[in-house]
C-alpha positions, 0 to 999 in steps of 0.5 A: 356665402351670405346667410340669406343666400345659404337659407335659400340654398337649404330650403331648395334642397329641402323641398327637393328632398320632400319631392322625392320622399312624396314620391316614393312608394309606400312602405309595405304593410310587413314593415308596420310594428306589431299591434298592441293589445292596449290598441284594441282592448282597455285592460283593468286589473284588481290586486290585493289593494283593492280589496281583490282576492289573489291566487285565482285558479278558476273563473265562471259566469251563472246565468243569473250573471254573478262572475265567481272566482276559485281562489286560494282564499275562498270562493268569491262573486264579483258584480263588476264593483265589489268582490264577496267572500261567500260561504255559502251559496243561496243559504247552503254552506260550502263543504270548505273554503278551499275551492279549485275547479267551478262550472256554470251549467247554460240552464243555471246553477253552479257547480264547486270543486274542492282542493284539499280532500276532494269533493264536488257541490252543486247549487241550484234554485236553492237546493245543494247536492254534495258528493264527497270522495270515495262515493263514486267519486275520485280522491283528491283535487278537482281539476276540471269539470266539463259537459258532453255533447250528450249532456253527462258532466265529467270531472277530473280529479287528483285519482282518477276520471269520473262521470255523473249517472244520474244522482251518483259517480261512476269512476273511469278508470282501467277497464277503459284503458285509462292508466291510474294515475292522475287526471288532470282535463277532460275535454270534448272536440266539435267531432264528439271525440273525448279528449283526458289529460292523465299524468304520462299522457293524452288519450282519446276517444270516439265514443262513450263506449270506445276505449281510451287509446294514447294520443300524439304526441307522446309526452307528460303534455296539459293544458289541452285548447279547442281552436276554431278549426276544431284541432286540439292544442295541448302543451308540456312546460312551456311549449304547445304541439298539435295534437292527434288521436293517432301518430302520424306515418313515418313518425319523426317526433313532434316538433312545438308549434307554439311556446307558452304554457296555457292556450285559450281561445274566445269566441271570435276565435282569437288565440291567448297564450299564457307566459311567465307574468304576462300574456300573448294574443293572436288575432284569428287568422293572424300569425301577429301576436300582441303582448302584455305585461299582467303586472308581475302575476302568474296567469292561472286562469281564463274566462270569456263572459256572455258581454265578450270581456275577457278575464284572467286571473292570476296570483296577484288578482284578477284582469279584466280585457274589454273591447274599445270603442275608440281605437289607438293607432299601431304605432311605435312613435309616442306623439307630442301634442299633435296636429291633425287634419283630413286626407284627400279620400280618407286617413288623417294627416298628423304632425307634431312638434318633434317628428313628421308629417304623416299621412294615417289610416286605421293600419296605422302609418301609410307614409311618411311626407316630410319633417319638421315641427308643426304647431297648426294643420288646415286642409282647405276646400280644395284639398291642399293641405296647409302647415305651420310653426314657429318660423313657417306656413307651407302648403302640400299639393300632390307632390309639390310644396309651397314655403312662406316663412312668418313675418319678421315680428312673428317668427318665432311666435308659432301659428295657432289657426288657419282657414281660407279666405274668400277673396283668395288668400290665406288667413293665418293666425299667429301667436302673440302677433294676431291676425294675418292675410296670407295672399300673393305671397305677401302678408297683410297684418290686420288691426287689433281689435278692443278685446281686452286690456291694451298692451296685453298680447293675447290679441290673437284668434285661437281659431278661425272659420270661413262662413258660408257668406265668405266672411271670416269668423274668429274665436278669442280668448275671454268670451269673444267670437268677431265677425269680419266681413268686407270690412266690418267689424261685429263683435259677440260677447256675454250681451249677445248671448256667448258663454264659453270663457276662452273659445277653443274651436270655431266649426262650420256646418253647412249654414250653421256656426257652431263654437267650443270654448273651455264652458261649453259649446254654442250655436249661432242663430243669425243673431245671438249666440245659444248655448247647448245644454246636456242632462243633468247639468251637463256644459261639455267642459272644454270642447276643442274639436266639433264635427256633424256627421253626414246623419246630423250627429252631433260630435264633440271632444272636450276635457271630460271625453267625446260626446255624442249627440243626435240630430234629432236631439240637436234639432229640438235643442234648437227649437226648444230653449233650454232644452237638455239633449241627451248624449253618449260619451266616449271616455277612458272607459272606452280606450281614450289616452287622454283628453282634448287639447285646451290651446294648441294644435286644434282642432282636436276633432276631424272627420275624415272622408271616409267617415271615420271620426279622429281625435288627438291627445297630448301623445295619442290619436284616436278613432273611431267608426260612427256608423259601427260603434261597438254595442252591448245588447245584453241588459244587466240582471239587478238585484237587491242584495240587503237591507241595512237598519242602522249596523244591521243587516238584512238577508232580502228573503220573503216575508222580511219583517224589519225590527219595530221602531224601523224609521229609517234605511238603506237598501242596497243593490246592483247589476250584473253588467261586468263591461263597464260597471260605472255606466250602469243607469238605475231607477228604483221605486219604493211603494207606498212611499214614491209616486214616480220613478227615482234616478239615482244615475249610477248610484247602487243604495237607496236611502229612506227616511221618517217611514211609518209602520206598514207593507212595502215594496222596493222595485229595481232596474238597470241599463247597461252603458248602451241604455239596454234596460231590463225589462225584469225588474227586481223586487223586494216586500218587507214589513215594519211593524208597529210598536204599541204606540203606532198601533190602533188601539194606542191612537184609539186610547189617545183619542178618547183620553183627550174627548174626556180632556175636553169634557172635564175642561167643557165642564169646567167652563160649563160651570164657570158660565153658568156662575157668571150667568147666575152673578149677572142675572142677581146683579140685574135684579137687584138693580131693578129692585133698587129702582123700584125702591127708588122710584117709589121712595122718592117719585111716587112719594113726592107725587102722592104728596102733590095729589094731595095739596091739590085735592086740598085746593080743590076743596077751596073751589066752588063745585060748580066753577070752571076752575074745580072742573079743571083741577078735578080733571088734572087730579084724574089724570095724577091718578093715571099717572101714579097707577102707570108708575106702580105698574112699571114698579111691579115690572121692575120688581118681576117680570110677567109670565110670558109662557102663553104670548096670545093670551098676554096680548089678549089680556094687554089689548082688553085693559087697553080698550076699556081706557080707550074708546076703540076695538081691540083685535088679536089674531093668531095663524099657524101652529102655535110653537114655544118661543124661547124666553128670551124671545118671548120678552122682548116679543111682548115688550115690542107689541106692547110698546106699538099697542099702547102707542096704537091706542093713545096716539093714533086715535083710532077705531079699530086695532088689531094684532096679528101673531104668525106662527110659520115652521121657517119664520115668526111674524107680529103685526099691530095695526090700525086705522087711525092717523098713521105717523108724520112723515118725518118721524117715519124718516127719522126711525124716531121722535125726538125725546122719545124713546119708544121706537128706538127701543122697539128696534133694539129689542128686534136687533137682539133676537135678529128680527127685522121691524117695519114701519110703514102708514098707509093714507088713509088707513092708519100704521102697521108696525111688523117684527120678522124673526128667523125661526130658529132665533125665537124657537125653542128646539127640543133638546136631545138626551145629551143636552137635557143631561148637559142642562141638568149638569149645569144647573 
């Protein structure tokens, strides 16, 4: 027989051989295995290592939610992240460390039994009451405290039963048929019935007022449970029996119902049985039990919290049992790297690389189809279900299957990714060899594409998805996604936007193409690629599983867990650039084996028809319910619990003053939120100091630096991993005082030390001016000395010396002819002349008193008129005011030049000057009716070789005066000078300016 012939005979009897196991029935539900606990519950447990303490004998909750711990080593609280050893509860010492029984009244508070010499403490809005042994109270060990349906608080001790009356305890004992021995549980029944474990036996009763009689069985039976159905549970070492107020008739001794050695009940009616180093649970209402190992320790003691976390503490420390949001399947079979893919009405086909293809439901396993390796799974549009591996493509419909072994040159290469092709066919995408069209049974091996270095042999798609326009689209490798429609080709990559690394998954929603690669998810809007971004800098890393729910939801699965993200988020990421949506994520904290895959089978995420969302790991399958996901509604209480300055530490007690000096410090504090502690969310505020609410995320310190002395206020919230926030935030005031130097007074003194700093260095510069002021003036006058010296030693000299030789000559000439006429006028002109020239030496030599302006222009205009045949004018208006000293000279000097110009060269009848006196401004105006002024020097602002004018606009120019030249045909010049008034006023000065004036001078 030839070896093709004997591959054919085996592949008929194996598909014979699959028709007959697609047609048997399914198994019966009683052949699944037992569920596990770690299926329904992620358990976590602290030992010694991490800083736990060990040998718990009790557990309870106060309502403030600190979960307290009776331990052989002391009594501790615990806030779901930290354990501390307390000594003292709110400021009240402990009787001793020894602690073995507490109690959590529902109004608050926290009641403390003690081991070694009895006694019972209660703690309560800052307030300890203490009873010891012997007050009432029963010597020995506290071993149980419980409540009455009437509110009365009972305890058993080493010696006996005792009951509160109101601020004592009354013991229990013989009068009410209690026998003296050791009392070790007292326990009240939904009928009111009190139930007392006593050394030797049970006994009950109906009422407060009853006796106690024996119960049934008979026996040293403990460790009494109150089930769901109101029966009551006690057992002896290992085994537990009903038990009953009376025996029964015909009593033929108690049979055990159940082994183990302490029996609790939660709320939701579940049964947990303690054993040697381990524990056992039954779900309400089932006979099922799940087991797990509790690490070696002896469980000594249970507690449900107010969240629904169940708590076991034993020798070797504490374990903590939370209820997962993704569920695990009830299997046996440990998978490797499986595949999945929807069934036909709900469930979830799944195949590996070394078992067989199964149809799954939340149950677990509903039927086993075929075996045979698989390393890609693909349920088309039709519902036919495709599988692929190293050698093979076949596809499962009903109870027929359909075989197509891989191309020659593709055996061996596994199958990566398949979906439909929309001209019939199948496309297959295989490993190393690329892309493949499966259609009539023959397969079409399709063109490289230019992706990457020629040669390589990674030209293969890592996912595939058929659009809503037929075309195919291919996700690759090194960031390129390719489109292949009616034979084009259109390939994206950075330029149009794509940003995934290796893409890892390809999904199609309706219309929408959405892509998941090993950087992060896109979307494809008709044009480019967009990438999604979650807050704070979220990427979802390496997502390889993409779904939408019928709501818009958003799904994916990546590295770093399952996200979630609605649709409304969704929609404003995609109308809004940049936008960072808020997600939900599912990780190990939630019951997640593992992580999505980052090759193959993918993809890792599908939905199944039911809604039910199924994810695969390495060796796990996981799902969940979207539309019934598991939520907390209690919102975490916060609190402050210290401030640290440096190594110090501070209580947060009212009035908190800090030490002085205080600049920096780290406020520490923390939620009561014992499900998952990691997600709990912060927010905090430091008045006086933020403007705005901090997010610090999950962080539980607040850090402040460079603060200044004065009063502030630290405020705190908290949400629970569901985003449940606490309306009541938590609150702290402290005060930093000041040290001398940050006080007032200290700035006061440094304020006025440094105006007398300023003063002394005014002062001083005061002085120095005034030096240089006086040096400059002397300068000034002796130089005008030095000219009048000059010009009276040379130039009058040598012109009194000319007068004379001509008077010399005119005594020559005879009296009456035109020559004597005409020296005798030039020698009267020579006497102007040299009477003009000592006037201007007498100027030199002192300046004129300027005190009184009108009456110096009075004087000036009379002498000129007498020289001069014209009438002289002067007009003051206003209220006459003092001008400054500098202001009157150069004022007098710039009238003084316009009326001796006036009267020397205008020719003029009548001048006049006018004085304006005006609180804002001063006016002087000199003007007459003679010739006026040419033009031109009127244009030029001057008169070549003179330098009259010029000085007049320079004088102006030093006293911000503003001089106007201008003639009138006809009716001769007018030169006017416009200063501001407060340039030439003289202010009055005040006290301080007249002292600094006497200072200086």
């Amino acid at each position: 027989m030839t070896t093709a012939r004997a591959s054919l005979l085996l592949h008929a009897a194996f598909a014979a051989f699959c028709g007959l196991l697609l047609c048997a029935p399914p198994p019966a539900l009683a052949q699944q295995p037992p569920a596990r606990l770690l299926e329904q519950f992620t358990h976590t447990s602290w030992g010694a290592l991490d800083s736990a303490p060990v040998d718990i004998l009790s557990i309870a909750q106060t309502s403030d939610g600190w979960l307290w711990l009776a331990a052989g080593t002391g009594l501790y609280r615990f806030d779901g992240k930290r354990y501390e050893r307390v000594d003292s509860v709110e400021g009240h010492a402990l009787l001793s460390s020894n602690v073995r029984t507490l109690y959590a009244p529902p109004e608050g508070g926290l009641w403390v039994g003690y081991r070694i010499g009895g006694g019972i403490s209660y703690f309560s809005r800052n307030q300890a009451r203490h009873f010891a042994a012997g007050q009432g109270l029963p010597s020995g060990a506290i071993t149980s405290i419980a409540r009455a349906p009437d509110g009365v608080l009972w305890i058993s001790a080493r010696d006996g039963l005792a009951r509160l009356d109101g601020d004592h305890f009354v013991t229990i004992g013989a009068d009410f048929g209690l026998p003296a021995r050791r009392a070790r549980q007292v326990l009240f029944d939904r009928g009111g019935r009190q139930w007392v474990a006593m050394q030797g036996g049970i006994f009950s009763r109906t009422d407060s007022r009853a006796q106690f009689m024996p119960a049934w069985p008979h026996g040293d039976l403990s460790g009494m449970a109150l089930a769901p159905d109101g029966s009551v549970w006690a057992s002896d070492i290992d085994s537990y029996y009903r038990l009953q107020a009376e025996a029964p008739s015909g009593d033929g001794g108690a049979r055990p119902a159940l082994q183990g050695n302490n029996m609790y009940f939660d709320r939701e009616g579940n049964q947990w049985i303690f054993r040697a180093g381990g524990l056992e649970r039954r779900n309400a209402g089932s006979s099922e039990s799940q087991r797990q190992d509790l690490s070696g320790g002896l469980p000594q003691s249970f507690f449900q919290d107010r969240e629904g976390n169940v708590w076991i503490g034993t020798s070797a420390g504490l374990n903590r049992f939370r209820h997962n949001r993704l569920l695990t399947l009830p299997l046996q079979m440990v998978f490797n790297h499986p595949a999945i893919a929807p069934v036909t009405g709900g469930g979830v086909w799944a195949g590996d690389r070394i078992g067989a293809l199964r149809v799954l439901g939340p149950e677990g396993e509903k039927r086993s189809v075929l075996s045979g390796h698989i390393s890609a799974l693909y349920r088309d549009p039709d519902g036919v279900l495709w599988a692929g591996n190293d050698d093979e493509v076949w596809s499962v419909e009903g109870g027929r299957v359909e075989r197509y072994p891989l191309p020659p040159e593709a055996k061996s290469y596994e199958v990566q990714a398949m979906s439909r092709a929309s001209g019939g066919g199948m496309w297959v995408s295989v490993v190393r060899e690329g892309l493949y069209l499966l259609k009539d049974g023959q397969w079409r091996r399709q063109p490289a594409l230019p992706l990457s270095t020629p040669g390589m042999g990674d030209q293969f798609p890592t996912s595939l998805e058929t659009g809503s326009d037929g075309a195919l689209w291919a996700g690759y490798i090194r960031n390129y996604i390719v489109r292949l429609a009616d034979g084009k080709v259109d390939i994206y990559s950075a330029d149009q936007g794509l940003d995934l690394g290796h893409v890892l998954t390809l999904h199609r929603s309706g219309t929408q193409l959405w892509a998941g690669g090993e950087r992060g998810v896109a979307w494809f809007d008709g044009q480019r690629f967009a990438t999604l971004h979650g807050l704070r800098g979220e990427i979802f890393r390496g997502v390889s599983g993409i779904t939408r729910s019928e709501q818009g939801d958003l799904w994916l699965f990546g590295t770093e867990g399952l996200s979630r993200i609605t649709a409304a988020q969704v929609a404003r990421a995609m109308s809004t650039p940049g936008y960072e949506v808020e997600y939900e994520r599912f990780d190990a904290h939630d019951g997640l084996l593992g992580a999505a895959s980052q090759l193959r089978p993918m993809p890792s995420l599908v939905m199944g028809d039911d809604g039910l969302l199924w994810m695969a790991t390495a060796n796990r399958i996981n799902w969940i319910n979207p539309a019934h996901i598991t939520r907390n509604p209690v919102p975490p209480a916060v609190l402050v619990q210290d401030i640290a300055v440096g190594e110090q530490r501070y209580s947060p007690l009212p009035g908190l003053v800090l030490p002085k000096s205080t600049s920096n410090l780290r406020i520490d504090y923390t939620a009561l939120s014992l499900s998952i502690p990691e997600r709990v969310r912060f927010r905090y505020r430091l008045d006086g100091v933020d403007t705005e609410w901090q997010d610090p995320g999950a962080r539980r310190q607040a850090f402040y630096t460079n603060l200044d002395p004065g009063e502030y206020r630290f405020r705190v919230m908290a949400a629970n991993e569901d985003g449940v926030w606490n309306p009541q935030e938590a609150q702290l005031g402290f005060s930093i005082p000041p040290t001398f130097v940050e006080t007032a007074w200290f700035k006061l003194l440094c304020v006025l030390a440094l105006a007398a700093l300023l003063w002394v260095v005014y002062r001083l510069r005061l002085r120095h001016v005034t030096r240089q002021l006086r040096t400059r003036l002397e300068d000034r006058a002796d130089e005008r000395e030095r000219i009048a010296r000059t010009l009276h030693d040379t130039f009058l000299q040598s012109v009194q010396g000319l007068m004379l030789r001509v008077q010399t000559l005119l005594k020559r000439l005879p009296p009456d002819g035109e020559a004597y006429q005409l020296v005798e006028k030039i020698l009267n002109q020579a006497d102007q002349v040299l009477a003009e020239g000592r006037n201007q030496v007498r100027g030199l030599r002192s300046v004129p008193h300027l005190d009184d302006l009108p009456h110096m222009f009075g004087e000036l205009g009379q002498h000129l008129r007498e020289e001069h045949a014209a009438d002289f004018a002067l007009i003051v208006t206003g209220q006459q005011a003092t001008l400054t000293e500098s202001a009157r000279e150069h004022l007098y000097h710039i009238g003084r030049e316009a009326l001796l110009n006036a009267f020397r060269h205008s020719g003029a009848s009548r001048i006049e000057l006018e004085l304006g006196y005006a609180a804002e401004h001063f006016t002087l105006v000199v003007r007459d009716d003679g010739r006026g002024i040419d033009e031109k020097v009127l244009a030029a602002g001057e008169l070549p070789g003179h330098w009259g004018l010029i000085g007049m606009r320079e004088r102006a120019m030093k006293i911000d005066a503003a001089l106007d030249l201008w003639c009138r045909p006809g009716m001769g010049t007018v030169a006017q000078v416009s200063a501001p008034g407060a340039a030439v006023y003289e202010r009055k000065p005040g006290a301080l300016r007249r002292w600094l004036m006497r200072e200086a001078a």
